[in-house]
C-alpha positions in Angstrom: 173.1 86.3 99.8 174.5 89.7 101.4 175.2 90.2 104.7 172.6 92.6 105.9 174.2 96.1 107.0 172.8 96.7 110.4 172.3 100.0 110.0 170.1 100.2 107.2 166.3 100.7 107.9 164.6 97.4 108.6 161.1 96.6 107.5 158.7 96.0 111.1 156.1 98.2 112.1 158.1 101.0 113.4 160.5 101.1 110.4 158.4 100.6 106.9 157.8 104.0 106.2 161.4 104.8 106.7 162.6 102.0 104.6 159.9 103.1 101.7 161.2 106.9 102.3 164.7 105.1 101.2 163.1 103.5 98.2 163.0 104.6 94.5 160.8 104.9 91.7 160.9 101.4 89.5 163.3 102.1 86.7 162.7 101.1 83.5 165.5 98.3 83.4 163.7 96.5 86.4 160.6 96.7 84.5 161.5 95.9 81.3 158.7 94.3 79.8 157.1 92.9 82.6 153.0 92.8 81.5 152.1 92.8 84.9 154.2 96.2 86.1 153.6 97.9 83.2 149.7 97.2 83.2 149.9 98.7 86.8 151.7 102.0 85.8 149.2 102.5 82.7 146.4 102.2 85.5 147.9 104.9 87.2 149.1 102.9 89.8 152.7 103.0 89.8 153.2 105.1 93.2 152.9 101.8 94.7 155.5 100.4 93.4 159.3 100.5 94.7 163.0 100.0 94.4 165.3 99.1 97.2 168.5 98.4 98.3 169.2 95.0 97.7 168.6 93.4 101.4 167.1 94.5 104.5 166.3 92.3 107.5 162.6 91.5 108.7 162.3 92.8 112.6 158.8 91.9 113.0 155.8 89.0 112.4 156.7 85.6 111.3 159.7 86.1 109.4 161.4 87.8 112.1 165.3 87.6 111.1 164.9 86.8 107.5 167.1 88.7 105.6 165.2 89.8 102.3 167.1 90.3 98.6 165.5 92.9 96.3 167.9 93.3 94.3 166.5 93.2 90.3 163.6 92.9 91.8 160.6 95.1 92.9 158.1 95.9 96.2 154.7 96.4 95.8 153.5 98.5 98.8 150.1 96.3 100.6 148.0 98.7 102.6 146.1 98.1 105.7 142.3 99.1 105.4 143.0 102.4 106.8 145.0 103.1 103.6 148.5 103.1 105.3 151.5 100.8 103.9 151.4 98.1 106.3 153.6 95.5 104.3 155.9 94.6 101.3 155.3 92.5 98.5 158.7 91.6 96.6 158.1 90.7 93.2 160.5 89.7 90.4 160.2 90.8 87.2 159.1 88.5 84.1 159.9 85.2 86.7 157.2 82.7 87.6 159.2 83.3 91.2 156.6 83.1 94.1 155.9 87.0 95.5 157.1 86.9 98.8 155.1 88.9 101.8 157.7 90.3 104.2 154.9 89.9 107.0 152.7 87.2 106.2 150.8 87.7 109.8 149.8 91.4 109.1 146.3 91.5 106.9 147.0 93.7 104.2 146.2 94.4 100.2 147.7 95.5 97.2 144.6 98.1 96.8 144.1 98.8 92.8 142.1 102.1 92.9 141.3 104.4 95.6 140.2 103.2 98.8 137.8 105.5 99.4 133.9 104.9 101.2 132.3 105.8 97.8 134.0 103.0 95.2 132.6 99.7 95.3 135.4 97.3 96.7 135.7 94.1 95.2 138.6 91.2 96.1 140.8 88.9 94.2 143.2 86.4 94.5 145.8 87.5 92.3 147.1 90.6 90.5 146.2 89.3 86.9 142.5 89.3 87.7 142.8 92.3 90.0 144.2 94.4 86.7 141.9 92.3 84.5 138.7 93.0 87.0 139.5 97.1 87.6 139.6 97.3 83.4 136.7 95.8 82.8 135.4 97.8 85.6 136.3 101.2 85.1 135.9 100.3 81.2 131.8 100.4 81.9 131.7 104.0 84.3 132.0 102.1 87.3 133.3 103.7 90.7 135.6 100.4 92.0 138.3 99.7 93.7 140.2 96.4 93.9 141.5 94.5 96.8 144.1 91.8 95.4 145.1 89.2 98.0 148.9 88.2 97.0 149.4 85.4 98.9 145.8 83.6 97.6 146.4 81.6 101.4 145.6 84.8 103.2 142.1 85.8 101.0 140.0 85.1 103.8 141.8 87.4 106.7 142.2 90.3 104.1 138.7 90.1 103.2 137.5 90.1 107.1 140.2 93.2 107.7 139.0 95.2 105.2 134.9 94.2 105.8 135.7 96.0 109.3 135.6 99.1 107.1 133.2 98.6 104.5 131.3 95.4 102.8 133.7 93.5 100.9 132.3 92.1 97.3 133.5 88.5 96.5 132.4 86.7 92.9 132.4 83.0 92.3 130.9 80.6 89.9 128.6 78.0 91.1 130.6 75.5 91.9 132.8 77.0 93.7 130.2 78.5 95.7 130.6 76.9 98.9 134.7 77.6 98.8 134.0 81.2 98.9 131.3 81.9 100.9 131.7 79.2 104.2 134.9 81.1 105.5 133.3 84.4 104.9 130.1 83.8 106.4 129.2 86.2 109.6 131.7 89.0 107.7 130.5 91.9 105.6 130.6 90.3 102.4 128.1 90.2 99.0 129.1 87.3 97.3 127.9 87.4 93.8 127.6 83.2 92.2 127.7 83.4 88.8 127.0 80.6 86.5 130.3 81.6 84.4 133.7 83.6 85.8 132.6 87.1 85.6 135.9 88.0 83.6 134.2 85.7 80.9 131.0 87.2 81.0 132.7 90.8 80.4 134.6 89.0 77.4 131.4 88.2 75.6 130.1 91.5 75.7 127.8 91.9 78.9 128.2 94.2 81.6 128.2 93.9 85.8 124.1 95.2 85.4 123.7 92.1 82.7 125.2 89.4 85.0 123.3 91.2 88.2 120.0 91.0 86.2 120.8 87.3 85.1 118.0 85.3 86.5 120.6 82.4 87.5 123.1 85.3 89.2 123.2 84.8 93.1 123.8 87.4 95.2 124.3 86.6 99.3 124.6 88.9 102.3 127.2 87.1 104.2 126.3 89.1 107.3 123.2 88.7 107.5 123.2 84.7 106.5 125.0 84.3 109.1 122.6 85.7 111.6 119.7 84.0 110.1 116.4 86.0 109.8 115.8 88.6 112.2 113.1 86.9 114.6 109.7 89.3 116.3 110.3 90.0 119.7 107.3 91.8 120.1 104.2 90.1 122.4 101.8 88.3 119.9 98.9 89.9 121.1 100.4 93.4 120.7 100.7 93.2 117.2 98.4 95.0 114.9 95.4 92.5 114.1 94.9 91.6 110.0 92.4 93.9 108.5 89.3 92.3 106.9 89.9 93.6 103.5 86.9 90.9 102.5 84.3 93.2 104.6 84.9 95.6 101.4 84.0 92.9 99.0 85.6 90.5 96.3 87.8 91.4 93.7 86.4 93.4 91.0 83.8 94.7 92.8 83.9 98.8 93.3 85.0 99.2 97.3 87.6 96.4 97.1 89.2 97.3 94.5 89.5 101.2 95.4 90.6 99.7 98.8 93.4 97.8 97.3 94.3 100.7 95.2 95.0 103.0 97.9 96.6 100.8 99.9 99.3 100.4 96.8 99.1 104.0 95.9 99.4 105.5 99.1 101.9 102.6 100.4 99.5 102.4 103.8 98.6 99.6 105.5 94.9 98.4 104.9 93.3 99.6 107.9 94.2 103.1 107.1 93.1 102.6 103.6 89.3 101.3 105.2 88.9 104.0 107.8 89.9 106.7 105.1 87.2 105.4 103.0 84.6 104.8 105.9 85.0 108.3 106.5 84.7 109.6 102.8 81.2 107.7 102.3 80.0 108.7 105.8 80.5 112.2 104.5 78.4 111.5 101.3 75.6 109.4 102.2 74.7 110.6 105.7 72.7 113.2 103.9 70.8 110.6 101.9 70.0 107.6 104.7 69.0 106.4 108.3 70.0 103.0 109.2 67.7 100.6 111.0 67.7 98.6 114.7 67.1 95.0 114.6 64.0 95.6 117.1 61.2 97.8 116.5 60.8 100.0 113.7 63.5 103.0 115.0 65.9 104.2 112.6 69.5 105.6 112.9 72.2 108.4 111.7 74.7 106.4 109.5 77.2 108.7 111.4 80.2 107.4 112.0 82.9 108.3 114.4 86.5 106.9 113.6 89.9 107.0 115.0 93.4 106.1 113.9 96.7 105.7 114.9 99.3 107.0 112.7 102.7 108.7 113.8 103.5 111.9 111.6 103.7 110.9 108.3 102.2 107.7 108.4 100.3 108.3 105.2 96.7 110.3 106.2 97.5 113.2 103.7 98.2 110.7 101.1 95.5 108.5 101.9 93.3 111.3 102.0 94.0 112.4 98.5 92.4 109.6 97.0 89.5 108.8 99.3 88.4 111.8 99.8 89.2 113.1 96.0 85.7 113.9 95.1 84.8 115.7 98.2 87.3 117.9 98.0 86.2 118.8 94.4 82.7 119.2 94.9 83.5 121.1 97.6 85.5 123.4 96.1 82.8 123.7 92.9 80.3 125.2 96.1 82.5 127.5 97.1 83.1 129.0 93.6 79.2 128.8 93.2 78.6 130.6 96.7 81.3 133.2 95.6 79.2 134.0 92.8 75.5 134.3 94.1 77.1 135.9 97.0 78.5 138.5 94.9 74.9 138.7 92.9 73.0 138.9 96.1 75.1 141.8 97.4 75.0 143.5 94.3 71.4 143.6 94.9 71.2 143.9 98.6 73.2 147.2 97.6 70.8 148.6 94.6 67.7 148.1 96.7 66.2 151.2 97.9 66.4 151.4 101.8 62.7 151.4 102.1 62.0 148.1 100.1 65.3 146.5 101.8 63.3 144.9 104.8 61.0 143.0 102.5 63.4 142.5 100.1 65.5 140.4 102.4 62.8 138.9 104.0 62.2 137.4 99.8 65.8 137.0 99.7 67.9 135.4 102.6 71.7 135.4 102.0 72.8 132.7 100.4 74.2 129.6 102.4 77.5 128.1 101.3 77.3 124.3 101.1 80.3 122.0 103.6 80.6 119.1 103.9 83.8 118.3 105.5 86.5 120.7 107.3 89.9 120.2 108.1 90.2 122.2 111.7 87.6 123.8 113.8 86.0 123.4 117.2 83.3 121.5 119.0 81.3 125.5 120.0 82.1 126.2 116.2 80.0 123.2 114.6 77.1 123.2 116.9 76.6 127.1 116.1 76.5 126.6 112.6 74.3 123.7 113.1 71.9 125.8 115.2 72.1 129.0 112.7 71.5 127.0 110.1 74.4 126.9 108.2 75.4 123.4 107.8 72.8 120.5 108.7 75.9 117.5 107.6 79.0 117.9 108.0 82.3 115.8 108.8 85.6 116.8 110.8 88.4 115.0 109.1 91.5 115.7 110.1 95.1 114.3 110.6 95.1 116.3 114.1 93.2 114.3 116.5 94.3 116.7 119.3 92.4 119.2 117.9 89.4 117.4 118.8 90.5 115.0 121.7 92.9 117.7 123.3 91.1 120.8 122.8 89.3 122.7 125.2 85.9 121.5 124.5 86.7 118.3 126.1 88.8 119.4 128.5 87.3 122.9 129.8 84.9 122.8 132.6 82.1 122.5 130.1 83.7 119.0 128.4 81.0 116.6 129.9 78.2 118.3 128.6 79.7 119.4 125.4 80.9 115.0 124.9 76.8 114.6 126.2 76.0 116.6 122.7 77.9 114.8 120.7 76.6 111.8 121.9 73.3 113.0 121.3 74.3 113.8 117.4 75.9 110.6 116.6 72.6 108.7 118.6 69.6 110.5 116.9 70.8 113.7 115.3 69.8 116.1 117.6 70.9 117.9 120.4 69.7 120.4 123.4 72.4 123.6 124.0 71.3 126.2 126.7 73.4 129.2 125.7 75.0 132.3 127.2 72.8 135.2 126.9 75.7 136.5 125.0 74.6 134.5 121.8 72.3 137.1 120.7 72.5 136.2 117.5 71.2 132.5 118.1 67.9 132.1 118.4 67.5 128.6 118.5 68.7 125.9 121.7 68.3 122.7 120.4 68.6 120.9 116.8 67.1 118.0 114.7 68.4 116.3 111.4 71.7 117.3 112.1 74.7 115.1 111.2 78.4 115.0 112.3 80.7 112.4 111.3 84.4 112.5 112.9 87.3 111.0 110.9 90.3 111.5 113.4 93.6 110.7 113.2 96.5 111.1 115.7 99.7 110.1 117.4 100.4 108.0 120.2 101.0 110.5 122.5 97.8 111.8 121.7 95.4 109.0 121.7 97.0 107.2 124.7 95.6 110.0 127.2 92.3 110.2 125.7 91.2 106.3 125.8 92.1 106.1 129.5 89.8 109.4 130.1 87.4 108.4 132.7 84.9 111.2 131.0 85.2 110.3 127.1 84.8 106.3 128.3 82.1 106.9 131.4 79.5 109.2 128.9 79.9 107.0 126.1 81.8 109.1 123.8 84.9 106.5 122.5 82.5 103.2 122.7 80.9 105.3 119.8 83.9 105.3 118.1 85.7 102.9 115.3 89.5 102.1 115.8 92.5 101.5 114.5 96.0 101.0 115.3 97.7 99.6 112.5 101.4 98.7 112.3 103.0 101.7 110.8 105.2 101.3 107.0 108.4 102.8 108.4 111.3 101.2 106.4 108.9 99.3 104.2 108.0 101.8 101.2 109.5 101.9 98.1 109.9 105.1 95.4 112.3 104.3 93.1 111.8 101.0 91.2 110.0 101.2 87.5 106.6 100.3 88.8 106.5 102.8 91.1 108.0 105.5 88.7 105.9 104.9 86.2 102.7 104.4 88.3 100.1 106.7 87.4 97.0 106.5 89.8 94.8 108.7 88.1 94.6 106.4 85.1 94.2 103.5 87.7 90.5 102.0 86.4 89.9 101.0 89.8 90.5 105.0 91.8 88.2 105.9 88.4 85.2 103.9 88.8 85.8 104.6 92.8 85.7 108.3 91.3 82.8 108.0 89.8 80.9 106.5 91.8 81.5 108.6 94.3 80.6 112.0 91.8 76.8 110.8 91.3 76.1 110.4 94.8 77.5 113.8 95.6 75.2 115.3 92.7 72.6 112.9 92.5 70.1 112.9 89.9 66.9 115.2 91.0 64.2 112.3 90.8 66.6 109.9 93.1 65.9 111.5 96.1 62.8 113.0 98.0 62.7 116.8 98.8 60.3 118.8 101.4 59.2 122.0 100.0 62.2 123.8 101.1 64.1 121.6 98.9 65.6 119.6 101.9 66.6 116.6 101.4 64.3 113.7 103.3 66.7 110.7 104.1 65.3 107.5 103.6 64.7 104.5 105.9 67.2 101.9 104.8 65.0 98.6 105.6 66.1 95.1 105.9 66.2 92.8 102.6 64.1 90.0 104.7 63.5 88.7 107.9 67.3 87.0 107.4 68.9 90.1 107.4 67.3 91.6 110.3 67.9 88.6 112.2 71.4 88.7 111.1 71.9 91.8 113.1 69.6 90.4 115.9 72.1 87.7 115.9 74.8 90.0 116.3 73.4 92.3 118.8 72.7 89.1 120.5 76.5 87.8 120.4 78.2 90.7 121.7 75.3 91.0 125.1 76.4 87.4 125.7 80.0 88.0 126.1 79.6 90.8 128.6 78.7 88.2 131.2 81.2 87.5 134.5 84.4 86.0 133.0 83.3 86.9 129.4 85.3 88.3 126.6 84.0 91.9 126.5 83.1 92.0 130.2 84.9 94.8 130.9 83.7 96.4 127.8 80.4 96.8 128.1 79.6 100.3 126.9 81.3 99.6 123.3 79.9 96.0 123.1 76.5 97.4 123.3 77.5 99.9 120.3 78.7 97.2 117.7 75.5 96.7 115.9 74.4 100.0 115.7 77.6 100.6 114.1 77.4 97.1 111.9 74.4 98.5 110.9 75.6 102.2 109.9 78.0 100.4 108.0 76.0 98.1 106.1 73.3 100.6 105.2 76.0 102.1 104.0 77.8 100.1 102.0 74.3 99.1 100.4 73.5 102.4 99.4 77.0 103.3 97.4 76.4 100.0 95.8 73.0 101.2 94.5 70.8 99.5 96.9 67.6 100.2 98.9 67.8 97.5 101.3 69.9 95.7 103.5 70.9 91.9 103.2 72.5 89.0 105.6 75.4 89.6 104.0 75.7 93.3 104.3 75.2 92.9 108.4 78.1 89.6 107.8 80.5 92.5 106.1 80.2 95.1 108.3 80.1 93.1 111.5 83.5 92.4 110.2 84.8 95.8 110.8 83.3 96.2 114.0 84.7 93.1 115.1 88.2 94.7 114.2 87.7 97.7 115.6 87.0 95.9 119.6 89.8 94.0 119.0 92.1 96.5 118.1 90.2 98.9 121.2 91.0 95.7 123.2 94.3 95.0 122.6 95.0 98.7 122.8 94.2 98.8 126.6 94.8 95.4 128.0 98.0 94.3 126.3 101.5 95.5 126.3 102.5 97.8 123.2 105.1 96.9 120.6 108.8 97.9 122.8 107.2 97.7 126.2 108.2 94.2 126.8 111.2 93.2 128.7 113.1 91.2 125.8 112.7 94.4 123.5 113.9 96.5 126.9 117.0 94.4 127.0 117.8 94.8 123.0 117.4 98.5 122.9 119.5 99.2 126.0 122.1 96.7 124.5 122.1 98.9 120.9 122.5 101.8 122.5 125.4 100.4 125.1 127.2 99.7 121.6 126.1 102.7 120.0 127.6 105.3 122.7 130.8 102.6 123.6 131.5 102.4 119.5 132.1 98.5 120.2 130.3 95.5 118.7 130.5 93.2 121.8 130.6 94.0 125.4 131.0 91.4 128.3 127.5 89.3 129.6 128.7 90.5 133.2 129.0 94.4 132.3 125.8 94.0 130.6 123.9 92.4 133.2 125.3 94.7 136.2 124.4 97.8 134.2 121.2 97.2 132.3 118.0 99.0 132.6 115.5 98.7 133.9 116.9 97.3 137.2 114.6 94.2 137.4 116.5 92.5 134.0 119.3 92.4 136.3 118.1 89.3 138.2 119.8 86.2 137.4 117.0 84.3 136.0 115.7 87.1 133.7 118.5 88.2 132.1 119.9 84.7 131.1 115.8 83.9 129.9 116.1 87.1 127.8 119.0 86.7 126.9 118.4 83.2 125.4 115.5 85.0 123.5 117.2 87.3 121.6 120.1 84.6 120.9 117.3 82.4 119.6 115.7 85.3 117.4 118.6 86.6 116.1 119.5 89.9 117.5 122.2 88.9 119.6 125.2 85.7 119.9 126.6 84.8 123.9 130.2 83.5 122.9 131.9 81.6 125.7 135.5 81.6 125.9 136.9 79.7 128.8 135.5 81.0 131.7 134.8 84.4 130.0 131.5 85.1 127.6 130.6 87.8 126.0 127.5 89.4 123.8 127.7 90.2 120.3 125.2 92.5 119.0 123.7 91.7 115.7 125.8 94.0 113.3 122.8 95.9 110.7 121.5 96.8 114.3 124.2 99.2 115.2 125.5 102.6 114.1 128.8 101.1 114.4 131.2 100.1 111.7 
């Protein structure tokens, strides 16, 4: 071997991009007919590949002083995972000569490809089935990029170096499964286990989407297995309470199954789904019924006054659509129709001489446009059109609860008798108004028959202030109300598989018969339903089935008084226990008369005393319990993420993060080493001791950094 010259560039850190700046292109002697160069430089990869002078000395790493002979032979440049030539492969041409690594220690590659954020990166063990793999790859459109590992000893560290980047794709057959995977696990690796080597699946004709799609094809987040499954941190009794989707029926009947269409349609949870309906057929058949008390022989509005959480975009609108589908349509058939007699009637208010006009009106009042349910308005605006006449039942549905819970009617000077009225409305359909003298143009002050349902929905920030308002609470406004505050779907729906493609709800039989059901009881047959004179409708008296059903609501009514007692469930809850089975009973009457029913059974009152029994829960754990991120271990997390977020680290010391975590009180001893041993135990975090020293390691998919 040569004496090294000492003043030729040596090959360490400092001095590799001098010594390649030296270099040559590979000549075609040195290549000669070497299938492994020559495959390289038809890839287009042959900038990689270099000539030298034929010794320089190693200044760096483990083979500090070795004095490395090139000569006849050729380097193959290895990149770090920032892209940058971070070590020297020499290779000798058409020799089964080892390929020696000038700096075994430093993690590099031989990168195949571009090693850019968009390619897919896979990594190999050797340059055959690097070539071999970015072929076949690029052969079938594929964006890749191939990491080959030239000393197959070093696979793992290469692997980990570049998964600080980007996930790293490994492949392995089965049995060779547990070879691949144990060293990798906790690094940002898919493994993909095949039942035969990949290459040999591409030699019989299938592609990467055919072995992906195999059934017996395994494919293993390395990261996250490593972690285990994310744990809940949230407080039990803070978690949204399961939905009785059985109050709506069994399968195949009409309600259930339009429940569990809109819940897949709409991709909301179930409670949304039920409280979009509830609304939809209060709307309809308050018109039609009364619902009955246990005692006595007094009968009810099936009114109903609802309210849902839902953060913006939480699925309302879409919800909506289909719940309320037939509504909107015969709605917007009235308004065509009271476009055109309007029209007629002031054609002929116009042609009437001015002499017959008085009497002429007098035999021809203006038309009245038929509505049923608004979007927007305000509390003053419905109770004028219910005393001049224009609307008798009518529903507020909107996905703007501050409209109604925030707006000046229940916060003006005027709220606590304007919440009395609408107490009065949803109790017996009538209310007293002593107006301004301004309101010339209302003669009456007080109204019967009338019907309002409310269908609210809101945010947090909205409904939070109005269920600790001493006024809505004290005058029995919100124990009139239904609630729900389901979990909302962020991170959970899905648009672009097949099913959901293809998915067309209007042929969906269930939304149809829904549909239909819906269109005859909004334009009933004439003989179905009794008329005064005028042509009113005269709602009918739902009564019990038998003396079982009306002692099922006894039963009920009964129940809820008992828990109100000193020490009893709904003590403090008094005002809405003593609503429940007037609202059971809405509901039932209710659900009986879309069904086709005159009376009520047992097993109506069984149904809907399972919604209101979800709804005092929900109103329950609402108030008394903490709310999902308000407890101390989900305190500790966030502040943790967010540390890591704004420091760009992964890990941070247990001291730094116990001296400087907010709130103050997780700084005590005892707390922070009982939350922290929560989160270890869930998953969201690791303490790593080291000597004397430990540390916190954040669970990776939960931070922003890579």
């Amino acid at each position: 071997m040569n004496k090294p010259d000492k003043t030729k560039p040596q090959a360490d850190d400092k001095g590799l991009n001098t010594l390649l700046g030296c270099a040559k292109q590979t000549t075609a002697q040195i290549i000669a007919d070497d299938e492994i160069l020559t495959s390289l430089i038809a890839l287009g990869q042959g900038n990689k590949l270099r000539q030298l002078n034929d010794t320089f000395t190693i200044n760096n790493g483990d083979s500090k002083g070795e004095i490395i002979n090139t000569a006849g032979k050729v380097a193959l440049i290895l990149s770090d995972n920032l892209h940058q030539p971070a070590n020297l492969a020499i290779y000798t041409p058409n020799s089964d000569e080892p390929i020696e690594i000038t700096d075994p220690s430093q993690p590099s590659s031989f990168i195949i490809g571009s090693l850019n954020l968009d390619s897919d990166w896979y990594a190999v063990k050797s340059l055959v089935e690097g070539i071999e793999l970015y072929k076949a790859l690029i052969s079938q459109g594929l964006n890749m990029t191939i990491l080959v590992s030239i000393n197959p000893f070093h696979f793992d560290n290469m692997v980990k170096h570049f998964a600080e980047v980007k996930q790293v794709i490994v492949t392995a057959t089965h049995d060779q499964k547990d070879k691949l995977t144990k060293p990798l696990l906790g690094v940002n690796v898919k493994a993909i286990i095949t039942t035969y080597d990949l290459l040999l699946s591409f030699d019989n004709d299938q592609t990467l989407a055919d072995v992906l799609s195999d059934p017996d094809t395994i494919i293993k987040d390395l990261l996250a297995d490593a972690w285990g499954k994310l744990g809940d941190i949230a407080d039990q009794d803070s978690k949204a309470i399961h939905y009785p989707v059985d109050a709506w029926g069994k399968d195949g009947e009409i309600l259930r199954d339009a429940l569990t269409a809109i819940t897949y349609h709409a991709q909301v949870p179930p409670a949304m789904a039920g409280q979009c309906i509830l609304g939809a057929l209060a709307t309809t058949i308050q018109q039609y019924i009364n619902a009955p008390y246990a005692l006595g022989d007094k009968f009810m509005p099936v009114t109903l006054f609802l309210l849902t959480e839902a953060e913006s975009g939480g699925g309302k609108s879409r919800t909506v659509d289909f719940s309320h589908k037939e509504l909107f349509n015969y709605q917007n058939d009235k308004r065509k129709e009271y476009r055109t007699l309007l029209d007629e009637w002031l054609a002929q208010k116009a042609s009437t001489p001015k002499k017959d006009l008085e009497v002429w009106l007098l035999e021809n009042p203006k038309p009245k446009q038929t509505i049923l349910l608004v979007k927007s308005g305000t509390i003053q605006g419905f109770l004028d059109n219910m005393l001049i006449g224009n609307t008798t039942d009518i529903a507020w549905s909107t996905a703007e609860a501050a409209l109604f819970l925030s707006g000046h009617s229940l916060t003006s000077d005027t709220a606590k008798s304007n919440i009395s009225q609408i107490c009065d409305i949803w109790s017996n359909g009538s209310f007293d108004r002593l107006l301004s003298p301004r309101y010339d143009t209302i003669e009456q002050n007080s109204m019967n028959g009338v019907r309002f349902t409310l269908d609210l929905q809101g945010q947090p920030p909205v409904i939070a202030p109005a269920l600790n308002d001493e006024a809505m609470n004290g005058q029995g406004l919100l124990p009139r109300f239904l609630f729900a505050f389901p979990d909302n779907m962020n991170g959970k729906i899905v648009y672009n598989t097949d099913e959901r493609l293809d998915a067309k709800p209007e042929l969906d039989p269930r939304l149809q018969a829904y549909s239909q059901r819906c269109k005859v009881l909004l334009d009933p047959i004439a003989d179905s339903i009794d008329t005064d004179s005028k042509g009113n409708i005269i709602r009918f008296n739902m009564p019990f089935k038998d003396r079982q059903a009306r002692q099922a609501l006894a039963n009920y009514q009964t129940d809820k008084e008992s828990q109100l007692c000193k020490g009893g469930k709904l003590e403090k809850y008094a005002s809405y226990a003593r609503r429940l089975h007037e609202n059971a009973s809405r509901i039932a009457s209710i659900l009986a008369y879309f069904d086709g029913r005159r009376v009520i059974s047992a097993e109506d009152i069984h149904r809907a005393s399972k919604l209101t029994d979800y709804s005092i829960a929900e109103r329950m754990r609402y108030t008394d319990k903490p709310q999902a991120g308000d407890n101390d271990a989900q305190k500790l997390i966030s502040w943790l993420i967010n540390y890591c977020n704004r420091q760009s680290v992964k890990t941070l010391a247990y001291s730094t993060a116990q001296s400087k975590v907010s709130p103050k009180h997780l700084r005590q001893k005892h707390n922070f080493e009982l939350l922290t041993e929560v989160l270890e135990s869930e998953g969201y975090i690791k303490l790593v001791t080291n000597g004397r020293s430990r540390t916190i390691q954040v669970r990776p998919e939960l931070l922003n950094v890579k």
